[in-house]
C-alpha positions in Angstrom: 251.2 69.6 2.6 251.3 72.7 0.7 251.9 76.2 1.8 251.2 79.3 0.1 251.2 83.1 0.7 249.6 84.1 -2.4 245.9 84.6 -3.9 247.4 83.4 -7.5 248.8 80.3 -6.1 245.6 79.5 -4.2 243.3 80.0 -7.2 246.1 77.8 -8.9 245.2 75.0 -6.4 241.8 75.3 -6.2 241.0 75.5 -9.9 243.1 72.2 -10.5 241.1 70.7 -7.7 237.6 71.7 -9.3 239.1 70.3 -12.4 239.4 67.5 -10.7 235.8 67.3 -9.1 236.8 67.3 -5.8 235.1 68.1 -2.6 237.3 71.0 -0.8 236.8 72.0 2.9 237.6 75.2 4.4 238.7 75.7 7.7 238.9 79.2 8.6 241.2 80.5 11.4 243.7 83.0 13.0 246.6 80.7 13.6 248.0 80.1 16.9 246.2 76.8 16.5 244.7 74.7 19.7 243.0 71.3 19.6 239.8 73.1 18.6 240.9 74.3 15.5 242.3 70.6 14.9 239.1 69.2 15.5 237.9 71.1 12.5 240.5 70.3 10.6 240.3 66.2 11.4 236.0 67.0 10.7 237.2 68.1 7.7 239.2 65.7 7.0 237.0 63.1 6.9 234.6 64.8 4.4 236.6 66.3 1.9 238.8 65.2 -0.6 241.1 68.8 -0.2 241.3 70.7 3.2 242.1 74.2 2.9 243.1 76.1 6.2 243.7 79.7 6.4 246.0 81.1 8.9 245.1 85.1 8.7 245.1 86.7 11.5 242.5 89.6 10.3 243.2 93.5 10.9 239.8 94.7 10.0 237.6 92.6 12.7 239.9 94.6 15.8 238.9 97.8 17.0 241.5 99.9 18.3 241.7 99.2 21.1 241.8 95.6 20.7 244.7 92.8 20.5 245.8 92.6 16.8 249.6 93.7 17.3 249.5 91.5 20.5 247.5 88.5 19.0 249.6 85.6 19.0 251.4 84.3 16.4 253.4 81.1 15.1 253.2 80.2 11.8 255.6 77.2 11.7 254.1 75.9 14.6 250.8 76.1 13.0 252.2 74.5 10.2 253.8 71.4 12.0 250.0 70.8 13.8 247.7 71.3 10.5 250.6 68.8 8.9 249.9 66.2 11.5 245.8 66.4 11.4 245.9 66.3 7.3 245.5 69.6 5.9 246.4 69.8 2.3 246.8 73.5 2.0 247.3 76.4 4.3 247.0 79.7 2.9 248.9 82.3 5.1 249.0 85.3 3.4 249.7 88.9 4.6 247.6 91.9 5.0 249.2 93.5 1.9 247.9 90.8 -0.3 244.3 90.0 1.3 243.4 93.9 1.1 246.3 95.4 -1.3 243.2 98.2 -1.8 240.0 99.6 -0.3 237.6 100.8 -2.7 235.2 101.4 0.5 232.5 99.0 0.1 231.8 97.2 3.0 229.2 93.9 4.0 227.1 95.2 7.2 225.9 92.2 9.7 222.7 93.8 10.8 220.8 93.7 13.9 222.1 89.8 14.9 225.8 92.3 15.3 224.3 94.4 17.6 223.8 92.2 21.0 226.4 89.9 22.4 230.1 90.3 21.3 228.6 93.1 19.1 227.6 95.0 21.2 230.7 95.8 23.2 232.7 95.4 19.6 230.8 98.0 17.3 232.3 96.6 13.4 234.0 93.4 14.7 231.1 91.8 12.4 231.7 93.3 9.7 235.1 92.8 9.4 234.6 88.8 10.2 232.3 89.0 7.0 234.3 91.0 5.0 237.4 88.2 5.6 235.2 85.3 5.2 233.6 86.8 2.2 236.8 86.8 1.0 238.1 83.6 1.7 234.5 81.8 0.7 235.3 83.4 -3.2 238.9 82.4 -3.3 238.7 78.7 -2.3 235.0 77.9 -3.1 234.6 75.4 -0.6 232.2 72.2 -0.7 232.2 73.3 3.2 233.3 75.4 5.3 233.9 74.5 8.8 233.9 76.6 12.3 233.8 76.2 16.2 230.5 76.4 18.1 232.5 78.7 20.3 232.0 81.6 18.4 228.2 81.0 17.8 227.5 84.3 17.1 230.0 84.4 14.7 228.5 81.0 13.2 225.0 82.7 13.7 225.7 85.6 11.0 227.9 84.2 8.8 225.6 81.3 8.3 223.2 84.3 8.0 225.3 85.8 5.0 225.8 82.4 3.2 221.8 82.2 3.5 221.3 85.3 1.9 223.8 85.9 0.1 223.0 82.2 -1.7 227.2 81.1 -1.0 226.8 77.3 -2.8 228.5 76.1 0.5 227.6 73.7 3.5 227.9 75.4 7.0 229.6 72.9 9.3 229.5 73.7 13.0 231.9 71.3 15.4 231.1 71.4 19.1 233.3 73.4 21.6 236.6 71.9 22.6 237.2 72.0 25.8 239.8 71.4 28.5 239.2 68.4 31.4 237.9 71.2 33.9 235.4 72.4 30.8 237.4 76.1 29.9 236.4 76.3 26.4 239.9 75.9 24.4 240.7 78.9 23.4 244.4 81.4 22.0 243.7 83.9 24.5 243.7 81.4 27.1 247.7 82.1 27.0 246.8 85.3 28.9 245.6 84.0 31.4 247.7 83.8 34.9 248.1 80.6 37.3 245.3 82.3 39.5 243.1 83.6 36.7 243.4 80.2 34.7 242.3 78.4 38.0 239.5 81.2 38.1 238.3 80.3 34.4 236.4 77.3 34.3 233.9 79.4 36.5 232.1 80.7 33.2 231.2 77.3 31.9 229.8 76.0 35.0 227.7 79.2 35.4 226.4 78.2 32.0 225.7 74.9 33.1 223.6 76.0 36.4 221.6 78.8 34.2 220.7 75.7 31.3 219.5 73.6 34.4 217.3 76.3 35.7 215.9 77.3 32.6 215.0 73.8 31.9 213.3 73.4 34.5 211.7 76.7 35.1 211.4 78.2 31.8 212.3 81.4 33.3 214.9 83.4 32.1 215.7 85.9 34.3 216.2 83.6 36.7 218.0 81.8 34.9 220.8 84.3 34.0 220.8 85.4 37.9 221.9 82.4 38.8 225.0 82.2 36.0 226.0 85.5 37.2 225.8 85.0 41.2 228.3 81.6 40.1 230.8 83.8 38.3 230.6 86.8 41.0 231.3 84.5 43.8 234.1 82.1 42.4 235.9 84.5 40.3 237.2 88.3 40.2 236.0 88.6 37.0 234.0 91.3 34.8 230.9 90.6 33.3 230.4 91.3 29.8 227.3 89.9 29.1 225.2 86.7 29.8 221.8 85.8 27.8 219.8 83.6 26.4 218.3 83.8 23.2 216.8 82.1 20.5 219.2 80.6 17.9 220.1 81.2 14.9 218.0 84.1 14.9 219.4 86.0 18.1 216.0 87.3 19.4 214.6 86.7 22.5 213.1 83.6 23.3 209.1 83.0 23.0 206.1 79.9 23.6 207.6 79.1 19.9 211.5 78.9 20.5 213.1 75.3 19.9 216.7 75.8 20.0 218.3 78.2 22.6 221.5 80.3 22.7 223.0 80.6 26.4 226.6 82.6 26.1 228.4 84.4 28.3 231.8 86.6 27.9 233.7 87.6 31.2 237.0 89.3 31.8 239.0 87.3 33.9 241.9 89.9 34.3 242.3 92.0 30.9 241.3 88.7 29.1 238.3 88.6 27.5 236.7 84.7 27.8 233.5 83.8 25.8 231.6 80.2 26.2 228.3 78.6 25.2 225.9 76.6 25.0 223.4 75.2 22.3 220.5 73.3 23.6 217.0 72.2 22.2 213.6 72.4 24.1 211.5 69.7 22.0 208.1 71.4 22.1 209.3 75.2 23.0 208.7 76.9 26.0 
């Protein structure tokens, strides 16, 4: 396994591989790497014949008064894991060589950037573009692979790579979760003894509020329910809990076929996001 720091050597790489004809696949991350990121990484694996991971942790998706200094980092850790699943190539370069200028253009994410996550994160979007953007030109992957966790993340950059006609495949890999179903997660390090045991509150909510929805139909019920689960079993905050349609990120109507249930809650000062992804065969 290669690592490199540099956008000449990766164009190096991935220009010999093109050369080549092969298949690359991109897995895009943060570092601090957890079994979901390796499940990527193995899907990848097994459908490529180069797997490119990038280990950036981004400055312009933080606001200011976010994590970024904080964010945990471990490079040859990160290494030794991405080694042991079969990546080919990590690119871990630093800020000064992904954005050595600005010349002030910028990629907006539109109104899917404005609910959720976005709404309590005004630009977080935009940056995630912006860094994916990026990455998509430099390694010109086959596909590109990321979490369902972040499926407002997938949501709009699948959004961009529609539009924006990127000659890629979107690969989304279901959540990773631990055996008491906390979606795997960095920022799960945070977390205390009491607050971890606190966690796993948030995916259960989401279960009860898929149930009742199910069988009801009826969302405001629905999310009632999710957020009476979390107020009794945890001290948490309450970002936000809905359900929406998905991809699009609208609300739901007699026409929906796939729904969007997320939820992010502050258990402590960390900030703990889950969802799920679930079908209704002939709509509401």
């Amino acid at each position: 396994m290669k690592v490199i720091t540099t956008i000449q050597a990766l164009t190096a790489e991935i220009q010999a591989a093109k050369q080549a004809h092969k298949t690359i696949g991109l897995v895009p991350t943060m570092g601090y790497l957890h079994e979901g990121h390796l499940t990527l990484a193995q899907t990848a694996r097994a459908e490529n014949d180069l797997v490119v991971m990038s280990i950036f942790v981004n400055p312009t998706q933080f606001g200011p008064n976010e994590d970024f200094e904080s964010y945990p980092r471990d490079l040859p850790r990160d290494i030794a894991l991405a080694e042991s699943v079969g990546v080919d190539l990590i690119f871990a370069p630093s800020v000064e060589e992904m954005y050595p200028q600005d010349g002030g253009i910028r990629i907006h994410a539109g109104e899917q950037a404005m609910i959720l996550c976005g709404a309590s994160r005004p630009g977080h979007f935009d940056g995630v573009l912006q860094v994916v953007a990026k990455l998509f030109h430099l390694t010109l992957p086959t596909r590109a692979y990321f979490g369902q966790k972040d499926a407002q993340q997938v949501a709009i950059i699948t959004t961009m790579v529609r539009d924006f006609n990127f000659p890629l495949e979107m690969r989304v890999v279901p959540i990773v979760r631990e055996e008491d179903g906390l979606a795997k997660s960095s920022r799960n390090i945070y977390l205390s003894e009491s607050e971890r045991e606190e966690a796993p509150a948030i995916h259960e909510a989401l279960q009860l509020a898929q149930d009742s929805f199910l069988a009801t139909g009826e969302v405001g019920y629905a999310l009632a329910k999710a957020k009476a689960h979390i107020q009794a079993r945890t001290h948490g905050r309450i970002d936000y809990i809905e359900l929406l349609a998905y991809p699009d990120l609208i609300p739901v109507t007699e026409t929906t076929q796939q729904v969007l249930l997320a939820a992010a809650v502050y258990i402590g000062q960390t900030r703990l996001i889950d969802n799920s992804i679930f079908t209704l065969k002939e709509g509401l």
